[in-house]
N, C-alpha and C positions, 0 to 999 in steps of 0.2 A: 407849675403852681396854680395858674388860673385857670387851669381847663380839672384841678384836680377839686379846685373851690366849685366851678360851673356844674362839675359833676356831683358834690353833696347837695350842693342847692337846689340839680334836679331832683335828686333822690328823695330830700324833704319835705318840697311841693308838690311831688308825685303821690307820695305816701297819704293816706287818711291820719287823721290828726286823733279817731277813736275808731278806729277798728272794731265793726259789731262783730258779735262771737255768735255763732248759730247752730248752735248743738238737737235740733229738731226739739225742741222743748215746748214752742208752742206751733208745731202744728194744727192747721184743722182749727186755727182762731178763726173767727167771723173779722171776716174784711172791714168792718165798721170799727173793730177794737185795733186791730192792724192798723187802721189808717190813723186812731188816735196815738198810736205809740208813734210811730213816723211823724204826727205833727206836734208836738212836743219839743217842747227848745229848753236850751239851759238858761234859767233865769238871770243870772249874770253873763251870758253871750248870746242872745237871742238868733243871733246868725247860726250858731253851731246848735243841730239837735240833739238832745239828750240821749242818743242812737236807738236802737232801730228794739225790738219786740224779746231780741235774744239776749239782751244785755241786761234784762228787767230780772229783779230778786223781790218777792213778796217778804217785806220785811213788819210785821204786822203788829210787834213789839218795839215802842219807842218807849225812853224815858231820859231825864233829863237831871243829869248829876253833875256837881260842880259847875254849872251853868254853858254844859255841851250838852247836844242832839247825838244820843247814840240811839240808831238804830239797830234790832240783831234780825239776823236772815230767818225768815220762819220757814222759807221754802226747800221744799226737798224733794226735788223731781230730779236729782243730781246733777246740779249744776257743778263747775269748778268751783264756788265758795259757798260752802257746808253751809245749813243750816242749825243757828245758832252761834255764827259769826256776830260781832258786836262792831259794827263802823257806828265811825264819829262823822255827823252830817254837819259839814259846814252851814251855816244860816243862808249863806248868798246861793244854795245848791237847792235851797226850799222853792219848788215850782208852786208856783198857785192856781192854774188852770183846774178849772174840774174835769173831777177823777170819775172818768162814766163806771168803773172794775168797781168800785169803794173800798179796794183791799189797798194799803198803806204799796207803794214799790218803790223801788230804789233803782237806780241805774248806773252800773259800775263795769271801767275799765280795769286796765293794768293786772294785777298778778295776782292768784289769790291770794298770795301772802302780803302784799301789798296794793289790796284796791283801791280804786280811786272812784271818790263819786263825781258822777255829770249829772244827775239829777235825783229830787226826793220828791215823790209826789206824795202827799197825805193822803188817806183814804177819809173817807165821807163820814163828815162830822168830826175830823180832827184839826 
């Protein structure tokens, strides 16, 4: 029983807590936007980054119904979540740092039928 406990406990310290997803989508960035997507944190856990360049969806339509943040995916370089997806952006998932892109992006795990945001960066002037 405790070498079976020891053994999930490796397994879920071992694990990445957001697994980036790297579908060659943005190759051939310039190292300067690469390094601002890496330094980027979730505004509600500054420890953990909002992952890494492959996880970002240009989501460049927001509006604000019933008093939620839906964002919808405008990007379409085929990622796994289609654009024209509609995610609801939690407020605590709003980054504030400036956005050197100015295009609105979102940063999402988990499934496409169930993403999860880790972060919402506004684009310039929003």
């Amino acid at each position: 029983m405790i070498a079976h406990a020891a053994m999930i406990t490796a397994v879920l310290f071992a694990s990445p807590l957001a697994p980036a997803r790297d579908d060659g989508q943005w190759e051939g960035v310039d190292p300067k936007i690469r390094a601002w997507f890496n330094s980027l944190r979730q505004p509600d856990n500054p420890a953990v980054s909002c992952c890494g360049d492959a996880d970002a969806y240009f989501a460049d339509l927001m509006e604000v119904k019933d008093g939620r943040m839906l964002a919808t995916i405008t990007d379409s370089r085929g990622n796994p979540i289609p654009a024209g997806t509609v995610i609801e952006v939690p407020p605590h998932k709003v980054n504030k740092d400036p956005n050197i892109l100015g295009r609105v992006i979102i940063f999402l795990g988990g499934s496409p039928r169930r993403p999860m945001v880790f972060c919402y960066v506004p684009g310039t002037g929003t």
